[in-house]
C-alpha positions in Angstrom: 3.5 -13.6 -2.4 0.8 -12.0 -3.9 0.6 -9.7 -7.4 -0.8 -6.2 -8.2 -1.9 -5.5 -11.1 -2.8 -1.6 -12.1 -5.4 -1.6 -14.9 -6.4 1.5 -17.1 -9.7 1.9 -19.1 -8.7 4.0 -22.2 -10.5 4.6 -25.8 -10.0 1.9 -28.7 -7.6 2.7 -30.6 -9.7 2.3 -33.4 -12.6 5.2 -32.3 -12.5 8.2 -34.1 -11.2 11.5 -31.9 -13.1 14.8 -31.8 -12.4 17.7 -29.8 -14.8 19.0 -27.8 -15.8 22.9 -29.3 -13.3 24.7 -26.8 -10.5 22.6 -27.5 -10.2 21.6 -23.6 -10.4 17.8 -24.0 -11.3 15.1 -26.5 -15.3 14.4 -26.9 -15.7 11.0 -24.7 -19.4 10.6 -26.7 -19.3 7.7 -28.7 -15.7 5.9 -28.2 -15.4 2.4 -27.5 -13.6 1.8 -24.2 -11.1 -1.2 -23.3 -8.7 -1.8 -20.9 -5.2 -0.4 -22.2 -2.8 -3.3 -23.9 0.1 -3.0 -21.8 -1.5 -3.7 -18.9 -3.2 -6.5 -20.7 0.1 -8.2 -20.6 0.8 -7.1 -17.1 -2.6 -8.8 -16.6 -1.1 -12.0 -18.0 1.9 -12.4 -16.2 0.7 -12.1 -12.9 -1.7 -14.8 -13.8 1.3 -16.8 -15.2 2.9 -16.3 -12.5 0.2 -17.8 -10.0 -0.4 -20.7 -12.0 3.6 -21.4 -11.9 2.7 -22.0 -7.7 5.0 -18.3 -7.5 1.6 -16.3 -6.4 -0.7 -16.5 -4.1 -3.2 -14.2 -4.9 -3.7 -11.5 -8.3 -5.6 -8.1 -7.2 -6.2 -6.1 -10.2 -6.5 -2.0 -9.3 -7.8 1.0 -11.0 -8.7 4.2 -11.2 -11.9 6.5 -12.9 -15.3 6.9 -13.2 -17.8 4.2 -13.2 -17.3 2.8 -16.6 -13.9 2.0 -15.6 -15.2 -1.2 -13.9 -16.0 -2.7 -17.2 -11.9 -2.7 -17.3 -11.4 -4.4 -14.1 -14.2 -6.9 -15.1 -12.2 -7.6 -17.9 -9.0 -8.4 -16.2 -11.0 -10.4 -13.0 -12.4 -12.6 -16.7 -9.1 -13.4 -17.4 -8.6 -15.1 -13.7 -7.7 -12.4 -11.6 -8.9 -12.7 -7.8 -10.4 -9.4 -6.7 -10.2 -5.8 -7.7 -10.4 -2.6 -6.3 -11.9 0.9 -8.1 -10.5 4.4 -6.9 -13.9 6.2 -8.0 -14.8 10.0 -7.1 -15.5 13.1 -8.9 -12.6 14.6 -6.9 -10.2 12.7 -9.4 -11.9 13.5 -12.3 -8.6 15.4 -14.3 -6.1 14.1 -11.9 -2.4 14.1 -13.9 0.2 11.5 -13.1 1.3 12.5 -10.0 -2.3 13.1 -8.7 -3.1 9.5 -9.9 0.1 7.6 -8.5 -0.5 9.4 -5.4 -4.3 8.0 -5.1 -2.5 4.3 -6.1 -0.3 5.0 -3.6 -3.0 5.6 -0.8 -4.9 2.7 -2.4 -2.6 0.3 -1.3 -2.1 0.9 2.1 -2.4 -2.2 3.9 -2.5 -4.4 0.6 0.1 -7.4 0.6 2.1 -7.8 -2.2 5.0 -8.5 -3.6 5.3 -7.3 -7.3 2.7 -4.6 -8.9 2.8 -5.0 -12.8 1.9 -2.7 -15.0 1.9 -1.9 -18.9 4.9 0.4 -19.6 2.8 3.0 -20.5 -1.2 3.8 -21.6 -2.0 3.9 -25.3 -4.3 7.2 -24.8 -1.6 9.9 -23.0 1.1 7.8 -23.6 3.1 9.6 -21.0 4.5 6.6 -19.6 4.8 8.4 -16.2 2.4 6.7 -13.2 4.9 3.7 -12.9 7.6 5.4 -11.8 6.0 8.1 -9.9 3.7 5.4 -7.7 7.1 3.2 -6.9 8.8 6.2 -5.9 6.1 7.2 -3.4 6.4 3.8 -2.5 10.0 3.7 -2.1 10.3 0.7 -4.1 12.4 -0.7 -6.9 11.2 -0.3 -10.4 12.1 -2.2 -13.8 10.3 -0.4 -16.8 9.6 -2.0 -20.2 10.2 -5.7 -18.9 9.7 -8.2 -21.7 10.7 -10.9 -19.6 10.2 -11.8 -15.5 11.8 -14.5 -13.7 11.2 -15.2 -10.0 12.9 -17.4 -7.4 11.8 -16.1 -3.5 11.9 -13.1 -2.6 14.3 -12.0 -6.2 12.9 -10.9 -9.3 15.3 -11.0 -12.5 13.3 -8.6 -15.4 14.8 -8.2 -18.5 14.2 -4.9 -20.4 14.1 -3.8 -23.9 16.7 -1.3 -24.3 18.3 0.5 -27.8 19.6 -1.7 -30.9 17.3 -4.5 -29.9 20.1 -5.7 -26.9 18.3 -6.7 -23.7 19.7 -5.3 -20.1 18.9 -7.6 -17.0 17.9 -5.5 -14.1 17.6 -7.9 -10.4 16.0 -6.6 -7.3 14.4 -7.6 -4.2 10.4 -7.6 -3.6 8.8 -5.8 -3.0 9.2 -4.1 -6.9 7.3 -2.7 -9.9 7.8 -4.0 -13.3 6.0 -2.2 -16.2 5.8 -4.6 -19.0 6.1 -3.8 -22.8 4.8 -6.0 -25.6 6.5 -9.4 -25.9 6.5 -10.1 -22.5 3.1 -12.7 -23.3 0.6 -13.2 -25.3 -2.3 -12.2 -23.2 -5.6 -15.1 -22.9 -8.9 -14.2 -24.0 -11.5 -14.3 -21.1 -13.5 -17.6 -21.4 -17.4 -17.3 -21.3 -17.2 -19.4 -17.4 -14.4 -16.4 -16.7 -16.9 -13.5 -17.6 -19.6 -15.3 -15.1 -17.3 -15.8 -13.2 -16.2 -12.1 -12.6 -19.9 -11.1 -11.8 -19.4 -12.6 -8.5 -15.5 -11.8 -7.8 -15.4 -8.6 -5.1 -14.8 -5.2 -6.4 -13.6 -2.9 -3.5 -14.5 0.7 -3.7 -12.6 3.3 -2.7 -13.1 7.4 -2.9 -10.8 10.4 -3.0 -11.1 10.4 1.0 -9.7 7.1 1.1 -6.4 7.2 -1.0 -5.8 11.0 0.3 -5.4 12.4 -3.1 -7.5 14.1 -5.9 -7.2 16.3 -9.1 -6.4 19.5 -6.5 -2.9 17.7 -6.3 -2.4 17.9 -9.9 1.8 19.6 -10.4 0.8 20.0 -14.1 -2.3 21.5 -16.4 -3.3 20.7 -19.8 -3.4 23.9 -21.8 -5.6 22.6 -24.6 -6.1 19.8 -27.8 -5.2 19.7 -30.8 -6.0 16.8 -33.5 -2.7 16.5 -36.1 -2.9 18.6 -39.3 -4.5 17.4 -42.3 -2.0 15.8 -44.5 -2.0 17.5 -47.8 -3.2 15.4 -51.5 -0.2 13.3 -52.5 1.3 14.9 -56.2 1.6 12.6 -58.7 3.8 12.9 -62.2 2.4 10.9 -65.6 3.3 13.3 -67.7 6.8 13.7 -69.4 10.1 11.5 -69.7 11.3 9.8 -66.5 14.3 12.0 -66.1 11.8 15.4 -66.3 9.7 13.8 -63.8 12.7 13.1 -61.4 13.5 16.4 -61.7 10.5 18.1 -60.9 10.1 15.7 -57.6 13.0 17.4 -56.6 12.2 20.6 -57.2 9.1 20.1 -55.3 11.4 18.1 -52.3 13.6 21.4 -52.6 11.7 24.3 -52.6 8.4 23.2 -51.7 8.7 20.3 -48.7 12.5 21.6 -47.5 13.3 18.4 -47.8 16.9 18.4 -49.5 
């Protein structure tokens, strides 16, 4: 059995976000770029999973521009296998269904039998590829696993769900699970990992190949917009306690709507 692993590039969360002058995307100048955290664990488990004798082989895939390599590199430094990176112009702007449909064509004729995933990326946090690529698949799907277990062909995944209970999901490969934090804690590559990744193969594949692009998009982004600036806090020195209690709530009344 061998693992999938689908790997996003996506800006640190620590970069600083401008908007470009028109408002029509963020400015990509300057930020930091690392492969998304979820899929760090995803990363993790399918390499847990091979070291447990329960894999054969962990393919890492992804898709973007040129730079996104550096996230694939990344996971292939950990211990993936092999990779392979959708790249063409023709995706540039490609929404969720335009994207799951290019994973989709991208693995035609791959082997597996579990793709992981991270439950959602940290920069549209839409949380929507997963189940859109195993549907186009027509294959089960477990989202926000924080715990896999495998025996043959049957995967057991246990997902987070409300009030901090855990529901237990079972299914037959082939399946997606998209993994949520908890599930691991994902290895740092080693220095003899990073060399070693230089030399691991790196398929490319175009628009062409995976028969989709950003002219299959079902939904547009109308513009950006950062969050409004949050306002000087107020604070009361003056006066007894009880007067400055009750001009806080005067303020939380009449002023914030609060009460």
């Amino acid at each position: 059995m061998n693992i999938v692993v689908l790997c996003k590039q996506v800006p640190d969360t620590e970069s600083k976000i401008k908007l470009l002058g028109d408002n029509s995307n963020y400015d990509q100048e300057g930020i930091k770029w690392v492969l998304n955290v979820y899929d760090e664990y995803a990363v993790e488990e399918a390499l847990k999973t091979r070291e447990a004798g329960k894999a054969a082989k962990v393919t890492v895939l992804g898709l973007g521009p040129k730079r996104c390599e550096e996230a694939l590199r990344t996971a292939l430094a950990m211990g993936a296998d092999d990779a392979i990176h959708v790249e063409d112009p023709a995706l540039d702007g490609a929404d969720a269904f335009a994207v799951a449909k290019a994973l989709a064509g991208a693995l035609k004729g791959v082997d597996y039998g579990v793709i992981l995933c991270g439950k959602v990326a940290v920069d549209d946090d839409m949380g929507a590829v997963p189940q859109m690529l195993a549907e186009l698949l027509g294959i089960a799907q477990v989202t926000v696993v924080s715990k896999v277990e495998i025996e043959g062909d049957t995967v057991k995944a246990y997902r987070d769900v409300e009030g901090g209970a855990k529901e237990i999901v079972q299914a037959k490969m082939p399946v997606l699970l998209a993994a949520t934090k908890g599930l691991n804690e994902p290895r740092y590559a080693s220095l003899p990992g990073i060399m070693k990744a230089k030399r691991k193969p790196l398929v490319k594949k175009t628009a062409a190949d995976v028969g989709s692009s950003a002219a299959e998009n079902k939904t547009k982004v109308a513009g950006w917009s950062l969050p409004a600036a949050r306002l000087a806090g107020k604070v009361f020195k003056e006066g007894e306690l009880a007067d400055r209690v009750a001009q806080v709530v005067k303020l939380l009344r009449e002023e914030a709507k609060a009460l």
